[in-house]
C-alpha positions in Angstrom: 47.1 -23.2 10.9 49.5 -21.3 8.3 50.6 -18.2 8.8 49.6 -16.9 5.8 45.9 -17.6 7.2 45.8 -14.5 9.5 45.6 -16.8 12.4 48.0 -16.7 15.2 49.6 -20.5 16.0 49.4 -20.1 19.4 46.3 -17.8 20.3 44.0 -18.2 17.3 43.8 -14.8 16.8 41.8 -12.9 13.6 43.7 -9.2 13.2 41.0 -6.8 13.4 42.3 -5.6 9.5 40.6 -9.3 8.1 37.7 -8.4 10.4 37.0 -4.6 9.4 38.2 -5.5 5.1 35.2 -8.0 5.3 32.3 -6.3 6.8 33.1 -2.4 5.3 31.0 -2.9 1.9 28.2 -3.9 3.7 28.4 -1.0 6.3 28.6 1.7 4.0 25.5 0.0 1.9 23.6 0.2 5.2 25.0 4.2 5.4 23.5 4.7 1.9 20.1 3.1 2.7 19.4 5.2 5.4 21.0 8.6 4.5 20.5 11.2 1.7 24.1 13.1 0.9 21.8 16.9 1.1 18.9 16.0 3.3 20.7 13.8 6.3 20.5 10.4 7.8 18.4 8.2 9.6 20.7 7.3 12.1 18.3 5.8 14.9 17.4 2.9 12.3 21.0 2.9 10.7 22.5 2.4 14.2 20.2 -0.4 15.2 20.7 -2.4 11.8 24.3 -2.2 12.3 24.7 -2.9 15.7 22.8 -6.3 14.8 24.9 -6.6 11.8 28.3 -6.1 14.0 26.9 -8.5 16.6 26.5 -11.7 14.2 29.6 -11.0 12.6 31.6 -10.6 15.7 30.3 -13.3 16.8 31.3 -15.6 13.9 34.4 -14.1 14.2 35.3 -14.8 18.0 34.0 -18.2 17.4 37.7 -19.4 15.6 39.3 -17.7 18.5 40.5 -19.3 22.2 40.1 -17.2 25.3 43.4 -15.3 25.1 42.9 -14.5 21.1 39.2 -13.6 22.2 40.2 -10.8 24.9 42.8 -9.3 22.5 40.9 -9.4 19.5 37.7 -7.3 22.0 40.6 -5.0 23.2 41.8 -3.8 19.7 38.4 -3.6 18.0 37.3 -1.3 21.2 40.2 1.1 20.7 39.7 1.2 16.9 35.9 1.0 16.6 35.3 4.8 16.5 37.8 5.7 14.1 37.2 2.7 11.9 33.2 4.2 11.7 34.2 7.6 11.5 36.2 6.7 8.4 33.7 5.1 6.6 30.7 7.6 7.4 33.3 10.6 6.1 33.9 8.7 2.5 30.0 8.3 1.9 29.5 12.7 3.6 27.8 11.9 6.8 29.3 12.3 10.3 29.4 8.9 12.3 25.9 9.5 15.1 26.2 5.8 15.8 29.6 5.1 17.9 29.1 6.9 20.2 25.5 6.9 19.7 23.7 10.1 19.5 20.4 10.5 21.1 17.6 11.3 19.2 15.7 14.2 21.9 12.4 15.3 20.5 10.9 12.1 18.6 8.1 14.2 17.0 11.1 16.7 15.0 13.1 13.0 14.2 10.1 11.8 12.5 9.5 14.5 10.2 13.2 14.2 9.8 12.7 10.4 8.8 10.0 11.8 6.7 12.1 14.3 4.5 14.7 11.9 4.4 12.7 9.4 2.8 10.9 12.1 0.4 14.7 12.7 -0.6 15.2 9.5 -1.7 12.3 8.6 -3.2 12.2 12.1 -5.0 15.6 11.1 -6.8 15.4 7.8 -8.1 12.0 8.5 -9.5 13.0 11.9 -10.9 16.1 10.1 -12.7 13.6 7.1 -13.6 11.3 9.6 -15.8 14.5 11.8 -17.1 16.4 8.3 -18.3 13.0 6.9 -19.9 10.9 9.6 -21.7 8.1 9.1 -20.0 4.9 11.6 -20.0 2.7 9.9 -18.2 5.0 9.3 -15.5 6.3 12.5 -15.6 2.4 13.8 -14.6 2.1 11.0 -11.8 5.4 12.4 -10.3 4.5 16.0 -10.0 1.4 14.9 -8.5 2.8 13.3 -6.1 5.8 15.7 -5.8 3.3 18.3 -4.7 1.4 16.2 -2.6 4.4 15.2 -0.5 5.8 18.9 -0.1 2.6 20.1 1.2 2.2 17.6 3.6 5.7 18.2 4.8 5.8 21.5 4.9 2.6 21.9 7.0 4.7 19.6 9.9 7.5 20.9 9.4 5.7 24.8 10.0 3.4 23.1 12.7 6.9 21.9 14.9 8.0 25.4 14.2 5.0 26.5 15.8 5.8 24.2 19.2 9.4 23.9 19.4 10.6 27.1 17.5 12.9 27.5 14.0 16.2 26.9 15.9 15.3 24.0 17.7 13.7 22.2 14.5 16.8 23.3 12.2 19.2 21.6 14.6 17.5 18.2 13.6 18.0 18.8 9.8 22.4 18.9 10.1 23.9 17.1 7.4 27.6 17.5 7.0 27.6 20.6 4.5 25.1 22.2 6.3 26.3 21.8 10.7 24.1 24.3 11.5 21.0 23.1 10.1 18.6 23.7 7.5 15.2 24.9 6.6 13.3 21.7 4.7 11.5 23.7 2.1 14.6 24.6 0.9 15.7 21.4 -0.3 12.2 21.4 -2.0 13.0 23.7 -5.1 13.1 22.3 -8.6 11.9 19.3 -7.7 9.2 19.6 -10.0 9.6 18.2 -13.7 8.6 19.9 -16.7 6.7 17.5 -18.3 5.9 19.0 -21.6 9.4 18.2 -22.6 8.8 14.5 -22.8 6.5 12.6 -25.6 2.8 12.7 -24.5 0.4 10.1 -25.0 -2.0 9.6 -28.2 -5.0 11.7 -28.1 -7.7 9.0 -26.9 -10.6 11.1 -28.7 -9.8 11.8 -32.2 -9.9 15.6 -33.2 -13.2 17.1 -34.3 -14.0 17.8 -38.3 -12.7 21.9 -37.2 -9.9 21.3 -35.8 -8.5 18.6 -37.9 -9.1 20.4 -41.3 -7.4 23.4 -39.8 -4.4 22.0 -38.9 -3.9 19.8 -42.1 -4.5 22.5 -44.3 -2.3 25.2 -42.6 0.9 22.2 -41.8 0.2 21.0 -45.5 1.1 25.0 -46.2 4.2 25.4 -44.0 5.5 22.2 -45.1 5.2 23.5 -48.5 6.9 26.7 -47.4 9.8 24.9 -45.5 10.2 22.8 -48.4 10.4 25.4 -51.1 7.6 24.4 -52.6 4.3 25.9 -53.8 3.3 29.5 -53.9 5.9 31.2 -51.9 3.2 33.0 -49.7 4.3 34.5 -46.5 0.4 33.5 -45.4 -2.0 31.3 -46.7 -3.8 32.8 -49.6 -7.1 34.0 -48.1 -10.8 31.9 -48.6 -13.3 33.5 -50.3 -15.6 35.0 -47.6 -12.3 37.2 -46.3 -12.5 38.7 -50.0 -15.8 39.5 -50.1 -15.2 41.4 -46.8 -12.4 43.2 -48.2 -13.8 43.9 -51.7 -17.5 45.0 -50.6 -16.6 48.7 -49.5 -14.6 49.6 -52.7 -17.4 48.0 -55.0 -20.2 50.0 -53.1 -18.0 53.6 -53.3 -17.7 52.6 -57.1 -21.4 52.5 -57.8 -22.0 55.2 -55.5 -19.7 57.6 -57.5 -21.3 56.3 -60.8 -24.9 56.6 -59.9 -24.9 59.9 -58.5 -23.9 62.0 -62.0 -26.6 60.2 -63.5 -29.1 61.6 -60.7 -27.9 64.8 -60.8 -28.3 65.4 -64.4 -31.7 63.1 -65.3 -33.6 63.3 -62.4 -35.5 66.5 -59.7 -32.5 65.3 -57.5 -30.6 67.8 -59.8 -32.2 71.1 -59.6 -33.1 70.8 -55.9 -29.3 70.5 -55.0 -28.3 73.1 -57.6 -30.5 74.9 -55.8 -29.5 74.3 -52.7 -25.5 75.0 -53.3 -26.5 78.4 -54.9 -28.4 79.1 -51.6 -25.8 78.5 -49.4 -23.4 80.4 -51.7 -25.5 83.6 -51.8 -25.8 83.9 -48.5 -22.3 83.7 -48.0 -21.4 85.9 -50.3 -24.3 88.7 -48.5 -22.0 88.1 -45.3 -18.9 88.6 -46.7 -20.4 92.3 -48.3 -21.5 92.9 -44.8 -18.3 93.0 -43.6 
């Protein structure tokens, strides 16, 4: 074959750099299917897809190869395996737990790790769906299930606290910003949306006679008023119960204070509160001589 192939002429060999420039799009796909850059990675299923991956690649690739090309090609891509991983995990934030292969420990705190992984995810491209599209309803669907997930999750996560203790449950929440661990509640804040901000749906039931009249006749006003147009009324002008209301008490003084003259000077009401008075006033005047 030609040299400018990457085979060699006399051992069939593939250099490892053809190998790893093919299958490194693919990894780091994988790398982003499982893992959430703030929350972590699911690394037991991440490191079983790929080694599966690796194996029918590898495969396909020592198949153009004779025995000699074989054992070299095995010998290089074992002493540059690890770093070629660690590479790729560091450019998409996580830290390589497949080669070597960490173990997993306590499968109860991993789960609840899958768990809040998958929350992550699932949290983000929803979140970004109703924020891109407008969308009330969806908005109302997501917080539903927003605060249906977190309650659920924080319950197991509390209940493992309970069993295994807080240290021993945050060392299974390490992401690469966070190596010591982290608390999942924490990563639960403003995940909530606020859906008035969106367009909400049509009113199924129209509004009642009340309600409707109200609103047409006070938005007709401040149309009128933002317009320039109209009475230039800082209020609506009032209706005419809210007159009567207002008007009542001066109208009743006014008849009052005509009415009573007339008593005084046609009728007995007179004399008996001339009277009166000029009782009063004589017997104030007796206590003042007193004194």
């Amino acid at each position: 074959m030609a040299n400018d192939s990457g085979y060699s002429i006399h051992t069939h060999y593939i250099p490892i750099d053809a190998f790893t420039s093919t299958i490194t799009n693919d990894i780091k796909n994988l790398i982003r299917k499982y893992g959430h850059i703030d929350c972590g990675l699911r690394h037991e299923e991440l490191c079983e897809e790929l080694n599966k991956y690796i194996y029918e690649k590898k495969t396909l690739e020592l198949s153009f190869m004779n025995t000699d090309g074989k054992k070299k090609w095995n010998s290089e891509w074992s002493s540059k395996r690890i770093g070629f991983f660690n590479r790729l995990f560091e450019e998409e934030g996580f830290t390589n737990m497949c080669y070597p292969y960490k173990k997993i420990g306590n499968q109860s705190l991993y789960q609840l790790k899958s768990k809040h992984i998958k929350f992550c995810k699932k949290r983000d491209e929803w979140k970004a769906h109703v924020e891109r599209n407008n969308e009330y309803n969806e908005c109302v669907k997501y917080n539903q299930w927003v605060i249906a997930e977190i309650k659920s999750l924080t319950n197991e996560f509390l209940g493992n606290v309970k069993v295994s203790y807080l240290p021993t449950v945050k060392k299974y929440f390490r992401t690469k910003t966070q190596p010591e661990g982290y608390e999942p509640p924490d990563k639960y804040r403003n995940s909530r949306l606020d859906c008035t901000q969106y367009n909400p749906p049509q009113r199924s039931n129209p509004k009642g006679p009340a309600e409707k009249n109200f609103r047409e006749y006070h938005n007709s006003f401040v149309r009128n008023i933002r317009a320039c147009q109209g009475d230039q009324y800082l209020l609506p002008p009032v209706e005419i119960l809210d007159t009567g209301i207002i008007v009542a008490p001066f109208v009743l003084i006014l008849v009052i204070s005509l009415i009573l003259p007339l008593l005084y000077k046609f009728t007995p009401f007179g004399p008996w509160i001339h009277q009166r008075i000029g009782k009063n006033k004589n017997m104030l005047n007796n206590i003042i001589e007193e004194e």
